[in-house]
C-alpha positions as CSV (number, residue, x, y, z in Angstrom):
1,X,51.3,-34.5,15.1
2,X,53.1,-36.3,17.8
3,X,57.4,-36.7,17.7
4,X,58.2,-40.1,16.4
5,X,61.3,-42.2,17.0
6,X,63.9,-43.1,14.5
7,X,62.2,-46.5,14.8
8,X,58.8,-45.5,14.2
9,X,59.5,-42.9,11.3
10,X,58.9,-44.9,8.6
11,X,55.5,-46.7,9.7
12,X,54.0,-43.8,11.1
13,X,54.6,-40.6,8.6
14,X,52.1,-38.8,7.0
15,X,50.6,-40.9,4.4
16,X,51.8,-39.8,0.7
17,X,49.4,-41.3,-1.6
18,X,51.5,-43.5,-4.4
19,X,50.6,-42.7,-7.8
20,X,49.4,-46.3,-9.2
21,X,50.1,-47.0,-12.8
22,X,47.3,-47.6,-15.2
23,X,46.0,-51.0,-14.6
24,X,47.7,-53.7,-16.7
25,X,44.9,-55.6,-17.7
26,X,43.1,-53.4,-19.9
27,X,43.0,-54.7,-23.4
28,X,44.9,-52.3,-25.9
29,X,42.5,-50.8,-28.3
30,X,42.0,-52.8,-31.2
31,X,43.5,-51.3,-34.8
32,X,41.6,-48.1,-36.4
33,X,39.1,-49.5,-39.3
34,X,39.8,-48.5,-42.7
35,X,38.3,-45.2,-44.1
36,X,35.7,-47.3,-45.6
37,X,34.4,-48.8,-43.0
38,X,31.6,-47.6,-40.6
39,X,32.7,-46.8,-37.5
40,X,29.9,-45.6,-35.6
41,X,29.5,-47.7,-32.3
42,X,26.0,-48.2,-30.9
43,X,25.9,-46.1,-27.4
44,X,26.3,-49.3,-25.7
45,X,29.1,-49.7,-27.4
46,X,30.9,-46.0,-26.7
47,X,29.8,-46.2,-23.2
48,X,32.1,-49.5,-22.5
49,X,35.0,-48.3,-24.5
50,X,35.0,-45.1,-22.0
51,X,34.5,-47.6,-19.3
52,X,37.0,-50.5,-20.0
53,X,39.0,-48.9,-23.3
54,X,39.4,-50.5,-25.8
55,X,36.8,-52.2,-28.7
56,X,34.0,-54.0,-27.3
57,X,34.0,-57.7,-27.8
58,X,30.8,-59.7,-26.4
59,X,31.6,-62.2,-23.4
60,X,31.2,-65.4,-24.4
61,X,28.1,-67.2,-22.8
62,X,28.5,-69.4,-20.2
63,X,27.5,-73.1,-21.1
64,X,24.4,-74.7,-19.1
65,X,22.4,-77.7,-19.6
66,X,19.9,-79.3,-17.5
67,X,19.5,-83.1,-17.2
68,X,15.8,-83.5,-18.8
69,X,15.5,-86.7,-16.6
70,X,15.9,-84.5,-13.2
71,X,13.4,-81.7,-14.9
72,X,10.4,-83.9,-15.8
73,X,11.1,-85.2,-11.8
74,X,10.7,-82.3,-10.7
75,X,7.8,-80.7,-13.1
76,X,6.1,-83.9,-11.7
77,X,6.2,-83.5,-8.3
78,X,5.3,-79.8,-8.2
79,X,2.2,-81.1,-10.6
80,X,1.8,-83.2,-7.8
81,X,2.4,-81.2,-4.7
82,X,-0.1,-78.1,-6.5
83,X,-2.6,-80.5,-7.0
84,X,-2.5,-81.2,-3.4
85,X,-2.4,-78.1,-2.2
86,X,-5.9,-77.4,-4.0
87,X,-7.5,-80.1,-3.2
88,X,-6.3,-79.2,0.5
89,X,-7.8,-75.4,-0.1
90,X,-11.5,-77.2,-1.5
91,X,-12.0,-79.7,0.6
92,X,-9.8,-79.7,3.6
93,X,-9.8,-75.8,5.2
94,X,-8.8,-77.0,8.4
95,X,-5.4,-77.8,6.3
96,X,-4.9,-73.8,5.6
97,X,-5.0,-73.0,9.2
98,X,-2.3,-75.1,10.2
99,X,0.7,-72.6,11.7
100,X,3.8,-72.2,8.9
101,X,7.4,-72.7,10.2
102,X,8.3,-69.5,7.8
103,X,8.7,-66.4,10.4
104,X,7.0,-64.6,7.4
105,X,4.1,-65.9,7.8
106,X,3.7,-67.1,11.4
107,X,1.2,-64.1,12.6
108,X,-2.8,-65.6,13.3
109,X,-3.8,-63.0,10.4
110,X,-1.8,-65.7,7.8
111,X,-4.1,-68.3,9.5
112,X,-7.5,-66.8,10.1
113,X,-7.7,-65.7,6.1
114,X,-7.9,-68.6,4.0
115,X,-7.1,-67.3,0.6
116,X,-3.8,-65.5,2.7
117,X,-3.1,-68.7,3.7
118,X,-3.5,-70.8,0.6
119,X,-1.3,-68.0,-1.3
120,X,1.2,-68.4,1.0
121,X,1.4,-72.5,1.2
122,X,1.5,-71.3,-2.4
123,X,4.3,-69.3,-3.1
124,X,6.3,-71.6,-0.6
125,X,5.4,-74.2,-2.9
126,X,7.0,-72.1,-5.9
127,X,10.0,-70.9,-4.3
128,X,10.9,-74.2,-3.4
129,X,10.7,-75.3,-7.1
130,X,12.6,-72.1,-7.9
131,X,15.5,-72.9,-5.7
132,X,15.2,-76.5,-6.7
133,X,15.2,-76.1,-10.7
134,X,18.6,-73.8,-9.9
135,X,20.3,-75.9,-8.4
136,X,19.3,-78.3,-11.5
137,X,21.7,-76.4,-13.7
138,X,24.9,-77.5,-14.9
139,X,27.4,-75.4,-16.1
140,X,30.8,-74.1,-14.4
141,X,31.3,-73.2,-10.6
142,X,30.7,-69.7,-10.7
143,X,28.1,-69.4,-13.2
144,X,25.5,-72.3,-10.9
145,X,26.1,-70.0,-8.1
146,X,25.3,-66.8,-9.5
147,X,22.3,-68.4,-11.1
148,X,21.4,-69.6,-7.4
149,X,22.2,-66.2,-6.0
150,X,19.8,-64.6,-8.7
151,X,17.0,-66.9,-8.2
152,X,17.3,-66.8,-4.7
153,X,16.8,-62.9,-4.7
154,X,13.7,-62.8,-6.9
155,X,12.3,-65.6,-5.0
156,X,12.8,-63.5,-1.7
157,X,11.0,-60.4,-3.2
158,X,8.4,-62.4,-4.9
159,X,7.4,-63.2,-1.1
160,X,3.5,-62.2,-0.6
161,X,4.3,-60.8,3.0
162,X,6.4,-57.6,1.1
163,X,3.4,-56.6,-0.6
164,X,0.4,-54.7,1.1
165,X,-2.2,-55.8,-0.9
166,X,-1.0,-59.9,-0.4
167,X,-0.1,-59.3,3.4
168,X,-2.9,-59.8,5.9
169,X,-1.0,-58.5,8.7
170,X,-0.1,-55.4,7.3
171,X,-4.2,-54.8,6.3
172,X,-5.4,-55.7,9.8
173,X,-3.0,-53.2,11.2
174,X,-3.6,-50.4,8.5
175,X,-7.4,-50.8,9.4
176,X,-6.8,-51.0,13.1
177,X,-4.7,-48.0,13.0
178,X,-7.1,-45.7,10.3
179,X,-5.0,-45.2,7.9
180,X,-1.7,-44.4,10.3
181,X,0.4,-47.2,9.6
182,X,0.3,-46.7,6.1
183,X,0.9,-43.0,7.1
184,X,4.0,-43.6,8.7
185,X,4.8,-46.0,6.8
186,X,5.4,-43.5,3.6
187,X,6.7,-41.7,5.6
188,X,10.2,-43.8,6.9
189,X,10.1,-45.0,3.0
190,X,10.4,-41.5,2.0
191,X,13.3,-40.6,4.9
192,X,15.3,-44.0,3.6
193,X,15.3,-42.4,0.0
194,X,16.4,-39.9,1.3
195,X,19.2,-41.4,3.0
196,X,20.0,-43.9,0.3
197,X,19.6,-46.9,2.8
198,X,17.0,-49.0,4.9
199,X,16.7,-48.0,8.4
200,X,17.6,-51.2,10.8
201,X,17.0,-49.1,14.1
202,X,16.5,-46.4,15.8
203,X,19.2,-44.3,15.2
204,X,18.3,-41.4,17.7
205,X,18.7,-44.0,20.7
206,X,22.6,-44.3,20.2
207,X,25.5,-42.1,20.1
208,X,29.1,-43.1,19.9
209,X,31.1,-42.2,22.4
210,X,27.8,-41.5,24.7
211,X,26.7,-45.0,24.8
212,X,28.6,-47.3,22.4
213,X,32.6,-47.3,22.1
214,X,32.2,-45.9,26.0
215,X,35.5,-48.1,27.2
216,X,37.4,-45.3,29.0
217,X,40.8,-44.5,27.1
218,X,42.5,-42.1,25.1
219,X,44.0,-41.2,21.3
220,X,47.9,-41.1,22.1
221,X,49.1,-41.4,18.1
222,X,47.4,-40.9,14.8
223,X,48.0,-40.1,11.3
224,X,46.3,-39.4,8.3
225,X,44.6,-43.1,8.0
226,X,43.9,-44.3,11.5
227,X,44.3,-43.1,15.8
228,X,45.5,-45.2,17.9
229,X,44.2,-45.7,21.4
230,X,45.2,-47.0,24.4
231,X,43.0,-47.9,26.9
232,X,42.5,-47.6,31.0
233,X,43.8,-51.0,32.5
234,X,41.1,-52.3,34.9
235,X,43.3,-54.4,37.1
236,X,46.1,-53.9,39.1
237,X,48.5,-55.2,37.2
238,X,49.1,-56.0,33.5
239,X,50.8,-58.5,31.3
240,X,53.9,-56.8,30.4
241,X,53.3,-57.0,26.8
242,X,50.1,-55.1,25.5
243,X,47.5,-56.3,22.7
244,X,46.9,-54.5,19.9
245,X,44.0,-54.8,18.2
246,X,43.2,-54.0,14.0
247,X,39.8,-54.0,13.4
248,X,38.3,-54.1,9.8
249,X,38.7,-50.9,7.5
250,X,35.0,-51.2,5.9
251,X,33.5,-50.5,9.3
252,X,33.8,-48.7,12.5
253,X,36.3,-50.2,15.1
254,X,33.0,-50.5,17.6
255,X,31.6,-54.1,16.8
256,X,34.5,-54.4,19.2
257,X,33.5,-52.0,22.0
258,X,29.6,-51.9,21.7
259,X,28.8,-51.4,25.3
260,X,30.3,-52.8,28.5
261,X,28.5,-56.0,28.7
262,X,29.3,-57.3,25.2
263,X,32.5,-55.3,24.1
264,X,35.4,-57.4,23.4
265,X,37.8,-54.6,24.1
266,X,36.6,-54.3,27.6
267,X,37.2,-58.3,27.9
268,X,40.6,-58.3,26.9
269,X,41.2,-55.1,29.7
270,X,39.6,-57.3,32.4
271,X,41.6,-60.0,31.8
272,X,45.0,-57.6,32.1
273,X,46.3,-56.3,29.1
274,X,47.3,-53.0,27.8
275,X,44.8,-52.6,24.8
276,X,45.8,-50.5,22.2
277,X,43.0,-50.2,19.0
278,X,42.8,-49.0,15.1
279,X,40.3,-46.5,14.6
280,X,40.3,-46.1,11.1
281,X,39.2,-42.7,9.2
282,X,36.8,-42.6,7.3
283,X,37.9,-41.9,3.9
284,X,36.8,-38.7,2.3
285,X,38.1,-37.1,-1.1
286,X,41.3,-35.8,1.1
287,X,41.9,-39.9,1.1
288,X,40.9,-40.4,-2.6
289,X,44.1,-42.0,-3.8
290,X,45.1,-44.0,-0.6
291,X,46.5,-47.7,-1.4
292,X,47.0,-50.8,0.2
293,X,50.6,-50.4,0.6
294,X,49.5,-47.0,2.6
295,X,47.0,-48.8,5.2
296,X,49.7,-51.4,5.5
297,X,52.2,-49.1,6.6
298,X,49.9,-46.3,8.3
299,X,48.0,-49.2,9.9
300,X,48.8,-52.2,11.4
301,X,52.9,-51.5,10.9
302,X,52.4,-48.1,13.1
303,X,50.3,-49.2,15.5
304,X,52.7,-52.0,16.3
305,X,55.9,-49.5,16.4
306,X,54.2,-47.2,18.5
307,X,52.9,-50.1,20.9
308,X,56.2,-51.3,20.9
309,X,57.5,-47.9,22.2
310,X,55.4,-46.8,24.9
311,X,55.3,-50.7,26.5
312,X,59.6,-50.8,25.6
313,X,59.2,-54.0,24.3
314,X,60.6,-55.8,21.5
315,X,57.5,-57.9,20.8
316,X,54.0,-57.2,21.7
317,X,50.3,-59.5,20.7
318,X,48.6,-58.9,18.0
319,X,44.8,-59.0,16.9
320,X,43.3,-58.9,13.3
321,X,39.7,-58.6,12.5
322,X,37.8,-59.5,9.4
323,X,40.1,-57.4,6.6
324,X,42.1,-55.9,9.5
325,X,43.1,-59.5,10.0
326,X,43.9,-59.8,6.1
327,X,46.1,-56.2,6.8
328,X,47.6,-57.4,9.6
329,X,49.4,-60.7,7.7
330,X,50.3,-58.2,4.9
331,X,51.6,-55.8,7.7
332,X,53.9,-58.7,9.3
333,X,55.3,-60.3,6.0
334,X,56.2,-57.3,5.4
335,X,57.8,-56.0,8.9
336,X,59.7,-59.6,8.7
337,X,61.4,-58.9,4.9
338,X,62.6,-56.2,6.9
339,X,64.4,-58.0,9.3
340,X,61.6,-57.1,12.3
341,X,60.4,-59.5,14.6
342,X,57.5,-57.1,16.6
343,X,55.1,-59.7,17.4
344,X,54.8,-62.8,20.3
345,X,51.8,-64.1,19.0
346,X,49.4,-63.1,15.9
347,X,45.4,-63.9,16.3
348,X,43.3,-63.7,13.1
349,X,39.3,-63.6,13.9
350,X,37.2,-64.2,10.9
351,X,39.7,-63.0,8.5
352,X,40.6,-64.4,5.2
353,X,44.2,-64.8,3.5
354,X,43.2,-67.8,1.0
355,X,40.4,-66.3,-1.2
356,X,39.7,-69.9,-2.9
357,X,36.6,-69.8,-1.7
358,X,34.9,-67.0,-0.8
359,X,31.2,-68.2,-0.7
360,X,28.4,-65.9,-1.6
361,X,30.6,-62.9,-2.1
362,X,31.9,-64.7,-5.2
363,X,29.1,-64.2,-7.4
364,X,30.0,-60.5,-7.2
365,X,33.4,-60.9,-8.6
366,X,34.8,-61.6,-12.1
367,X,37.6,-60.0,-14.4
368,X,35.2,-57.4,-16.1
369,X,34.2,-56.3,-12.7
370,X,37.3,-55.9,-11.7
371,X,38.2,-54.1,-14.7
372,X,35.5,-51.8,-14.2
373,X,36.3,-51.0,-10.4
374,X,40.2,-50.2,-11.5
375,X,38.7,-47.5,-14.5
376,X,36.6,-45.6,-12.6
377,X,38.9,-45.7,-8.7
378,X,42.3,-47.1,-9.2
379,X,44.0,-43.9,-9.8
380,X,41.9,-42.3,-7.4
381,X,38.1,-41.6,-6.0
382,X,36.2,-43.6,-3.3
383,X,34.2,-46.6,-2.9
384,X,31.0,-45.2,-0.7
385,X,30.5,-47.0,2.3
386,X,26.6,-47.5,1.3
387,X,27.2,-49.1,-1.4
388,X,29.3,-52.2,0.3
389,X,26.8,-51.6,3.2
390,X,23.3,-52.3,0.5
391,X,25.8,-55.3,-1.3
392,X,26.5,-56.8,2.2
393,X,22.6,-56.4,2.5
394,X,21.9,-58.7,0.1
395,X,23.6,-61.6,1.0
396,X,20.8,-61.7,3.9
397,X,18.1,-60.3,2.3
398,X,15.2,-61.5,3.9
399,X,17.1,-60.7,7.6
400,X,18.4,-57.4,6.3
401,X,16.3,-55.9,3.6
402,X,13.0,-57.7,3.4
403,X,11.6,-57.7,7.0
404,X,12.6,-53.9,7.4
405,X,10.1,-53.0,4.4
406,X,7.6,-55.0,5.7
407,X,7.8,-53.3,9.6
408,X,9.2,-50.0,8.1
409,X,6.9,-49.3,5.3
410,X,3.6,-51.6,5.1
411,X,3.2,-51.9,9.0
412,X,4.6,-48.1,9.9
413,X,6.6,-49.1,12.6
414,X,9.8,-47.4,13.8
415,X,12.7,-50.2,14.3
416,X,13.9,-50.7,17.9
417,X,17.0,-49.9,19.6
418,X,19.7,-52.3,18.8
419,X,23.3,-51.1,18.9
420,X,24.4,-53.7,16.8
421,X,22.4,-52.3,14.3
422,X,23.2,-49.5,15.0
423,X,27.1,-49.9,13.7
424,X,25.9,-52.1,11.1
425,X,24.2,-48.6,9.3
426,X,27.3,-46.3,10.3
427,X,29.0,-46.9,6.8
428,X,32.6,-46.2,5.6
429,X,34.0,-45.4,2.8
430,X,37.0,-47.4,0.9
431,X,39.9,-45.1,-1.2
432,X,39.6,-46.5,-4.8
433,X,42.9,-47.8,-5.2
434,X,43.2,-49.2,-2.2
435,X,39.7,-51.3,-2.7
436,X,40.9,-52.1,-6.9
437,X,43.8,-53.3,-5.3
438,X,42.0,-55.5,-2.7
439,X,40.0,-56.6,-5.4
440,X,42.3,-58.2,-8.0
441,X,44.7,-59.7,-5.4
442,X,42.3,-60.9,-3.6
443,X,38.7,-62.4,-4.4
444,X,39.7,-62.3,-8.3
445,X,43.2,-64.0,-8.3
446,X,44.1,-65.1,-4.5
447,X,47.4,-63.4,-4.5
448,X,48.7,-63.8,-1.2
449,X,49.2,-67.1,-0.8
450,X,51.9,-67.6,-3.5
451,X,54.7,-66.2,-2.0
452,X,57.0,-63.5,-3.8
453,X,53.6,-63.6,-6.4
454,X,53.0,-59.2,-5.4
455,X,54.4,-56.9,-3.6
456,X,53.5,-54.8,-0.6
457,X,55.3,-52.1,0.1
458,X,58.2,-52.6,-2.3
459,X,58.7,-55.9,-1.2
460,X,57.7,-59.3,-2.5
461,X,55.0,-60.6,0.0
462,X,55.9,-63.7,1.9
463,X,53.0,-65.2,4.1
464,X,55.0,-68.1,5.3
465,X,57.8,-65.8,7.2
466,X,55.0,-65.3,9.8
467,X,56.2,-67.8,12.8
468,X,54.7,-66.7,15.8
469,X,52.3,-68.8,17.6
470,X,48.9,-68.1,15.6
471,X,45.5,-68.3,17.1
472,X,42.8,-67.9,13.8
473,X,38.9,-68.3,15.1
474,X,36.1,-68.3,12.2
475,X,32.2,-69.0,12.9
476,X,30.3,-72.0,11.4
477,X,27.6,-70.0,9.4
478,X,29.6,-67.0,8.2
479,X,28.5,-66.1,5.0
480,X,31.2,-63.3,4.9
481,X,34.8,-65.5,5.5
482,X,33.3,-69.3,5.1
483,X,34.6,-71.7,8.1
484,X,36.8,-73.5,5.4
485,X,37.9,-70.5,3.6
486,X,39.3,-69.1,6.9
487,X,40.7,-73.1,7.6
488,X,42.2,-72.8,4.5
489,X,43.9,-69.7,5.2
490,X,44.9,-70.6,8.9
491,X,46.6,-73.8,6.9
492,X,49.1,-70.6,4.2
493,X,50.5,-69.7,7.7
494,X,53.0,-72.6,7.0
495,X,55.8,-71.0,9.0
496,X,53.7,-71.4,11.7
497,X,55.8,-73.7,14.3
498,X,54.6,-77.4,14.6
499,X,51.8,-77.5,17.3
500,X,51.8,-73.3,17.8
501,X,48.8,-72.9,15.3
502,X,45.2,-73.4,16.7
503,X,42.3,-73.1,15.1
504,X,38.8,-72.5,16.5
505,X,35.5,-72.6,14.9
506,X,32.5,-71.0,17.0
507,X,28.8,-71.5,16.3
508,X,26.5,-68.6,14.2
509,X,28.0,-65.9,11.8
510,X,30.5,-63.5,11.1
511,X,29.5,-60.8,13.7
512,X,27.1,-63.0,16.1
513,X,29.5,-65.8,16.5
514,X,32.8,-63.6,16.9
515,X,30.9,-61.1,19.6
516,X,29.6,-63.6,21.9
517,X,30.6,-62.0,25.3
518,X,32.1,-64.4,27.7
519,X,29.8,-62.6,30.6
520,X,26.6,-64.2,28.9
521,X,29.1,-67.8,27.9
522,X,26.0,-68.8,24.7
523,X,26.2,-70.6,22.0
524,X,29.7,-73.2,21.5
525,X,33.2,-74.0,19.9
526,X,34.7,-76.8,18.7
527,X,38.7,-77.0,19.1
528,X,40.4,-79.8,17.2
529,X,43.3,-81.9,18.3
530,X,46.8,-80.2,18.6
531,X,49.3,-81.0,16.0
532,X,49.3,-79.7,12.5
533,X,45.9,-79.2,10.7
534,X,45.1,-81.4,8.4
535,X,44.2,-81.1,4.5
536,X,40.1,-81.6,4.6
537,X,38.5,-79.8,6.9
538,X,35.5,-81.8,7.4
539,X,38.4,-84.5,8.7
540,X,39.6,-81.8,11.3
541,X,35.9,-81.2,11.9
542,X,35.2,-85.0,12.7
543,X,38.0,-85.1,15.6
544,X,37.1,-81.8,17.1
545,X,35.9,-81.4,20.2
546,X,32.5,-79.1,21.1
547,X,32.7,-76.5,24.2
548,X,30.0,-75.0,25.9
549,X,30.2,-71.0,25.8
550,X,31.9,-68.5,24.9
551,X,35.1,-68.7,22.7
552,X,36.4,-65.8,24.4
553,X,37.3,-67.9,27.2
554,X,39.3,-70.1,25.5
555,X,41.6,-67.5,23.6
556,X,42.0,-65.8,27.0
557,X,43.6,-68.7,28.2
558,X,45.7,-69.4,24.9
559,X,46.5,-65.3,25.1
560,X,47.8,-65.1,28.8
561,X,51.6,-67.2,28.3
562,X,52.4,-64.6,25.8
563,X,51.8,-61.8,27.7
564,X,55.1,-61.9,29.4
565,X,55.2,-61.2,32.8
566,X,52.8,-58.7,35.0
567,X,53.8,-55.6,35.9
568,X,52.1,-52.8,37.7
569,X,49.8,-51.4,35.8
570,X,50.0,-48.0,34.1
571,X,49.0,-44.6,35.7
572,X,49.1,-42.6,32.5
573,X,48.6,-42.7,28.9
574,X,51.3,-42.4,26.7
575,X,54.2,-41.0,27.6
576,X,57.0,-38.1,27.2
577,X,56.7,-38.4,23.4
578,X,53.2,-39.7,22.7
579,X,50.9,-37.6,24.4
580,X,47.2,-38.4,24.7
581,X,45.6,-36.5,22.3
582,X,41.9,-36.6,23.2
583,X,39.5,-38.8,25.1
584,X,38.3,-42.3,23.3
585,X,36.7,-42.7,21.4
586,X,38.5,-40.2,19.3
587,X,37.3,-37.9,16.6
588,X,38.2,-40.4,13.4
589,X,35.4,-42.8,14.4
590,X,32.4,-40.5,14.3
591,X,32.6,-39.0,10.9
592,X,30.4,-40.2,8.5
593,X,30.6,-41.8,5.1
């Protein structure tokens, strides 16, 4: 373990797990029954009172009605669409062998078969009326979008083209093959039972440290939760402050440093900065009764003492990512109650601190959920990575589940290399009372945004002493942090100096639109207007302006002034006290989940 400073103590010693007390919202058993009652619960019954404590009491239904005007419109015009669509099958064939826009059904084999095709026109036809009659329902916020999210799912396994005996495609190549395909096919289906998880890609073609997470550097701290690295500077010189970067805790630190061409850690060394980067463990029962307060303190508030030592500066830049951007705020509020000030500027990439809306992730998140997560891990256990990895699945399902069984299993094919993939599969575990934690204060009650409302470690949390210059990027069609949940969280840094918060929104999703190398300069951004954000989003939206490329260019550019100035750049890593420890990219990111 490396000698730490008077400074540094506190952040960075050995993580002591805190004993958290028994969760406050459990109900208190109701009052024994009298001797001449029957007492004998139903095993439903015992199995939530060991779950939740307590006496059972049923949740009250959720109310929902449907406007009978808007269901006979829509019985009528799938009557009439159906109706169509036979007469189409009978009399017009040369109707079925028009291509379909669905990537499901776009191979010939679709075309050339007419009963394929006129199952598939079909089932499009019902899905559509599925989804429709859903979003039909009224009742309360939550409840329409669970019943949407529900629908949605069995619509997208109802699909024909998962099925072998309804796919074309899949027959053609089982008879084409003698029998192979299906073969091989059993035979990944088998291997992904096995390994509790669909395969994405091929996993043999990629090894970290061999060719992902290959930017050259070296482990110069760690501690029980995370190493810290510090790269090789690329250029000459380098801004005199360095950049430290917190990537989320529910995955491996290398979305940022896939390989050289798209690795964001490799940008930010190019463009002259001392990079210093979280790798997170990855929890096993050793970690069991980590909490938030302990990746707070062993996290971001270490790595920022310890980047603050070896550069000897007072303030360094700061990077957040996803929940490492959401630890990071926490890690800040807290370092400022303390009378710190370690940061010259704070960026927050996808990352969330007002959980009013949380999009699809809501539908997984209610009190008794909660409830449940804080029996079985908040005094201890772990969350497995493959679990959040399968529920992360299913937000995408016909991207991330359904096209893998088709290829996988009814077409025998093995997935192709794709390193982005390739991280997306390499799981990680969560302690249990750090993730019960995370839960309530987060997605179930949006905590962090009242100030003083919790605190983190021992002291109330206060978002809004957080005055740096603030740079917070989110992508359009995230279905992980929603463009207007992370506007809305951008909007709780109020202490934010007048014209010192800007706020960037980049095209596609949560990973494809935040790694969008500035080598390749795709897709777009749109910046607003400088001056405080307003209110409605949409209005900020109206007044922005859309760039070309990469947004990586533009925080580059908003990055450099608080760099300080350059200097020459260093020979060595670390220094007298913390010595590099072994090559990146260190020993915590490879284990497994």
């Amino acid at each position: 373990m490396v000698t730490k400073s008077r400074a540094a103590r506190r952040a960075v010693a050995k993580v002591t797990p805190r004993a958290k007390p028994a969760p406050a919202h459990v109900p208190a058993a109701e009052p024994a029954a009298s001797a001449s009652a029957d007492t004998t619960e139903a095993p439903w019954m015992q199995w939530w009172s060991s779950m939740v404590g307590g006496a059972p009491s049923l949740p009250e239904m959720p109310r929902m009605q449907m406007e009978p005007a808007k269901l006979v419109q829509l019985q009528q015009d799938y009557v009439q669409q159906l109706s169509q669509l036979w007469r189409d099958f009978f009399e017009h064939p040369e109707q079925m062998a028009q291509p379909l826009r669905d990537n499901r059904f776009a191979d010939a084999a679709w075309q050339k078969n007419p009963l394929a095709a006129f199952y598939a026109r079909t089932y499009l036809l019902n899905s559509d009326f599925m989804n429709r009659l859903a979003d039909t329902v009224e009742s309360d916020k939550k409840t329409k979008k669970r019943i949407k999210f529900a629908v949605s799912q069995f619509v997208d396994a109802a699909s024909p083209s998962n099925y072998l005996a309804l796919n074309p495609k899949a027959q053609e190549t089982l008879i084409e093959t003698k029998g192979e395909s299906l073969k091989a096919g059993l035979a990944n289906l088998v291997a992904d039972i096995q390994r509790g998880r669909i395969t994405q890609t091929d996993e043999g073609a990629f090894e970290v440290g061999r060719n992902v997470a290959t930017t050259e550097g070296a482990v110069v701290f760690q501690n029980e939760l995370m190493q810290l690295i510090q790269y090789k500077p690329l250029t000459a010189k380098v801004y005199q402050r360095p950049f430290v970067l917190v990537p989320p805790c529910i995955n491996k630190f290398y979305i940022m440093d896939l390989q050289p061409e798209n690795s964001l850690v490799r940008f930010f060394v190019e463009q002259g900065h001392t990079v210093y980067l979280v790798s997170w463990k990855n929890p096993q029962q050793s970690e069991a009764k980590v909490t938030w307060d302990d990746y707070v303190e062993a996290g971001p508030v270490a790595a920022l003492h310890v980047a603050q030592e070896l550069s000897r500066q007072k303030q360094v830049n700061v990077l957040g990512f996803c929940v490492g951007g959401t630890l990071v705020a926490c890690a800040l509020a807290v370092m400022y109650a303390r009378g710190e000030r370690p940061v010259a500027s704070l960026t927050l990439m996808t990352s969330l601190l007002d959980f009013e809306d949380t999009g699809i992730l809501d539908v997984f998140i209610d009190e008794a959920h909660v409830r449940l997560r804080e029996k079985q891990l908040g005094k201890g256990g772990l969350m497995p990575g493959k679990d959040l990895a399968n529920a992360f699945s299913s937000l995408r399902p016909n991207d991330l589940v359904w096209n893998y069984v088709v290829s996988n299993y009814l077409e025998g094919k093995q997935p192709p290399a794709f390193d982005l993939l390739y991280w997306n599969g390499d799981s990680t575990n969560l302690p249990g009372p750090m993730y019960a934690w995370y839960l309530r204060n987060t997605y179930l009650e949006n905590n962090l945004i009242v100030p003083n409302k919790v605190k983190v470690c021992g002291l109330p949390l206060d978002l809004t002493r957080i005055d740096v210059p603030t740079y917070v990027f989110a992508a359009r069609e995230d279905h992980i942090v929603p463009w207007k949940a992370a506007y809305a969280s951008a909007r709780a840094l109020a202490g934010v100096p007048q014209g010192q918060l800007r706020y960037v929104l980049g095209a596609s999703g949560h990973i494809a639109g935040s790694i969008n190398p500035a080598s390749k300069n795709k897709r777009n951004y749109w910046v607003g207007p400088a001056g405080k954000l307003p209110a409605n989003s949409e209005a900020w939206l109206n007044t922005a302006t859309e760039v070309p490329g990469s947004w990586w260019n533009d925080h580059a550019k908003w990055l450099a002034p608080y760099g300080g100035p350059q200097v020459p750049a260093p020979k060595h890593y670390g220094n007298g006290k913390f010595k590099p420890m072994e090559p990146a990219p260190g020993s915590y990111v490879k284990e497994k989940a």
